[in-house]
N, C-alpha and C positions, 0 to 999 in steps of 0.2 A: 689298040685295044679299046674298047667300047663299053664304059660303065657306066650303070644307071641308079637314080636314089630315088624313093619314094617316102614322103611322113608321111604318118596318119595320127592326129590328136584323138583319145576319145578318154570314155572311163572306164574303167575296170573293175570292181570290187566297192562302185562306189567314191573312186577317187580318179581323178584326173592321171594320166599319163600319154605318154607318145612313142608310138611303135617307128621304127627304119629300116627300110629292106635296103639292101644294097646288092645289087648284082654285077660283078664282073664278068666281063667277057659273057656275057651272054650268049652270043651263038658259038659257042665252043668252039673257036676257031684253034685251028692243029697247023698252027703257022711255024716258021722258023722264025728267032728273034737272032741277030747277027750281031755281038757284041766288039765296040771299037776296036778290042784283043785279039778278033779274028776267030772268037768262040762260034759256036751253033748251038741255040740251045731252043727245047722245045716249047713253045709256052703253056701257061700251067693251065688254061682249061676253065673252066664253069666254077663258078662262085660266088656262093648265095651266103647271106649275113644278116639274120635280124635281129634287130636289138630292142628293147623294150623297159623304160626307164619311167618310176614314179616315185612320187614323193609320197612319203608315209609319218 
């Protein structure tokens, strides 16, 4: 699976903070994940996360 991160510093409101995207699996790949158990299970797909943190 193939995940990516991006910051970005800037300001907001006047104050200082820093944004993060995070994407997994990006190209939404509909693969089988084959667990040591002899399971199949589907993988979960696209997912996007961003987070956005300042101080106040």
């Amino acid at each position: 699976m193939l995940s990516l991160s991006t910051r970005n510093r800037m300001e907001l409101f006047g104050r200082t903070c820093l944004a993060r995207l995070d994407a997994d699996d990006p190209n939404n790949a509909t693969d089988l994940y084959l667990q040591p158990t002899g399971i199949a299970l589907s993988e979960q797909g696209r997912r996007l996360t961003l987070t956005v943190t300042m101080d106040i």
